[in-house]
N, C-alpha and C positions, 0 to 999 in steps of 0.2 A: 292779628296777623297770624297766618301760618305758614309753616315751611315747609317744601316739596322735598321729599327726600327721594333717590335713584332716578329720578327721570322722571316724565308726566305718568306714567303708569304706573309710580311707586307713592308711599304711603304719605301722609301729611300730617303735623302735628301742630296743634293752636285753633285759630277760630279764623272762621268763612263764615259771614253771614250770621245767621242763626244756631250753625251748625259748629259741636266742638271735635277735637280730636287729640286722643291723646293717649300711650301706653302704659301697661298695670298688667305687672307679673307674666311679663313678653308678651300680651294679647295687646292688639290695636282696636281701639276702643274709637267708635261714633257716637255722639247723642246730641242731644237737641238741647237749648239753653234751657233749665230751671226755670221756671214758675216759682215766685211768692205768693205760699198757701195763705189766704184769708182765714184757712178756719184755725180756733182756738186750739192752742197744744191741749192733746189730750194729760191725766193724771199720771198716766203709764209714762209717755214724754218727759213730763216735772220731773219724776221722780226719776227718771235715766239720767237727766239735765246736770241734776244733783249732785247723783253720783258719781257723776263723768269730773264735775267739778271739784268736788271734795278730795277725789283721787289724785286728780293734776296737780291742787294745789299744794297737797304732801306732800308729793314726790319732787315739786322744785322747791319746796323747802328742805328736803334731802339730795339734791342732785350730783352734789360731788360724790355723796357718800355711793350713789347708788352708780354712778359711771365706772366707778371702780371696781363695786362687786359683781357688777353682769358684763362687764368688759369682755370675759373669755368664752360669752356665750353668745356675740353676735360675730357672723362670720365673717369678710373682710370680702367687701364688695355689697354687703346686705345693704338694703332700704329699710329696715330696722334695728337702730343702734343700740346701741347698750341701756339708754334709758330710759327709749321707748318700750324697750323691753321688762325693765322694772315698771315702767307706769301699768302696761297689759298685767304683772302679777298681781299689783296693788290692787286693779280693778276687778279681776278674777278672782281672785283669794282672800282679802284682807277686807272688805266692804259690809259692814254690818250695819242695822236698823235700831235706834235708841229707841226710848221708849214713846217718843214725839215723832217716829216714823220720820227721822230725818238720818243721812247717811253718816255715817264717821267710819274711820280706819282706826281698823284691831289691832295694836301695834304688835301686838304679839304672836300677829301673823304674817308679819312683812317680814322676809330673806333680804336682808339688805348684803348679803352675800353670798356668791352661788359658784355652783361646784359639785365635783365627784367625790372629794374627799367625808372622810368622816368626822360628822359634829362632833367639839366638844361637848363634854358631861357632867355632871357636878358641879354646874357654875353659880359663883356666889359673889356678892360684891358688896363692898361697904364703905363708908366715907367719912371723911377726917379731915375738916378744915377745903382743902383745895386739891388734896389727897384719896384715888380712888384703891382701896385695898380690893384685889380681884384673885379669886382661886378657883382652879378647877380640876377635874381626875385627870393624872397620869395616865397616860394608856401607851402600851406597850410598842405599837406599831407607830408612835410619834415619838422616840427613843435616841434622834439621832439630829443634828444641829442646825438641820435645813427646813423643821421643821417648825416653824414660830408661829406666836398667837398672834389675832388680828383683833382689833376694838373698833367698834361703833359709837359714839354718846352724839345724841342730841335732847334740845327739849324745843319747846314750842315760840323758845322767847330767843331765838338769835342763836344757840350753841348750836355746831355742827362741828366735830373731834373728828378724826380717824387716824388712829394709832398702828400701822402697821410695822410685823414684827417684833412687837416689843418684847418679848422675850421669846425662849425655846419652849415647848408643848412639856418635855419633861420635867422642868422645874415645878409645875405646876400651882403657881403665885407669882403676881409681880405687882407694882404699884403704877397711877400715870398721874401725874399730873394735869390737871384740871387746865383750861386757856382762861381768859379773864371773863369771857361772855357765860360762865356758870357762876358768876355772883348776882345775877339776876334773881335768882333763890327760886327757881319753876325749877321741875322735877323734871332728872335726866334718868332717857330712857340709857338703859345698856344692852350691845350686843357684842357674842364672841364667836368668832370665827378661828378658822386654822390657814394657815398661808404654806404651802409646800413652795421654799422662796427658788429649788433648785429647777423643779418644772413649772414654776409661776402657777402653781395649781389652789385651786381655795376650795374651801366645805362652804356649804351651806353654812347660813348665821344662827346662831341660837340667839333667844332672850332671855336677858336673866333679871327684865324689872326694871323698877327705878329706885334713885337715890335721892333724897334733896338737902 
């Protein structure tokens, strides 16, 4: 079914017959229904299939973490939200080929936090029981109490953490406590970001590893 919209002279969206109609990025779009291609997906195909797949499935096994870190960079009225917008990084930037020419994500290349601010540096992190011991460089322009660090930890077996705030940038060390889904004993990735809590502002994420 479709709907006539302004009058008989004005536009229509949905389906007449054969024919569909529908708008994309303010243009009014005609086409004809789709054909099911009989021929075989080419190698080039497989391997986009893959990729496309490998990507999604990271990214909703990270979803919360990643609705919060690209939050302040979809506009407010966009058809591209927040995690749509991490998925397009993931599939952009982070996509690399093993040695079996099969896709996996670099974890070392996903911004699970994004922003104008600037990375922390020096980051190090180490682990004690259920206890994550994290430090990183003082930097001078992060000097004042609005400024606090932000945490990422997952691993592949059910953790998903996001510590925000947990301390001020200048202290330069804090500790977090572990949730109970890291006794699984898989290896938790870490990342640190900065949080400017007074303009809601964040840096980019850095990586700093893992721990098990």
């Amino acid at each position: 079914m479709a709907i006539q919209e302004n009058g008989p002279n004005g536009l229509f969206k949905g389906k007449v017959g054969s024919i569909y109609a529908y708008e994309l990025n303010g243009k009014n779009i005609i086409r004809g229904s789709r054909r099911k291609s009989n021929k075989p997906p080419s190698e080039a195909m497989l391997m986009n299939w893959q990729k496309m797949k490998v990507a999604s499935t990271f990214a909703k096994e990270m979803v919360e973490l990643l609705k919060y870190g690209y939050r302040n960079l979809s506009p407010k009225g966009s058809r591209i939200g927040a995690f749509q917008m991490a998925q397009r990084h993931i599939l952009k930037d982070a996509m690399e080929l093993d040695a079996d020419c099969k896709y996996y994500v670099n974890v070392e290349k996903v911004f699970i936090f994004r922003g104008p601010l600037s990375s922390p540096a020096g980051c190090s992190v180490s682990r004690k029981g259920n206890t994550l011991y994290l430090k990183w460089t003082v930097m001078p322009e992060y000097n004042t109490n609005f400024y606090k660090m932000n945490f990422g930890l997952f691993n592949l077996d059910g953790l998903l953490q996001l510590e925000i705030g947990a301390t001020e940038v200048h202290r330069g060390a804090c500790t977090v406590t572990l949730n109970s889904h890291a006794e699984n004993g898989a290896p938790i990735h870490i990342y640190f970001g900065i949080w400017d809590s007074f303009n809601d502002l964040l840096s980019d994420s850095v990586y700093c590893g893992i721990v098990e």
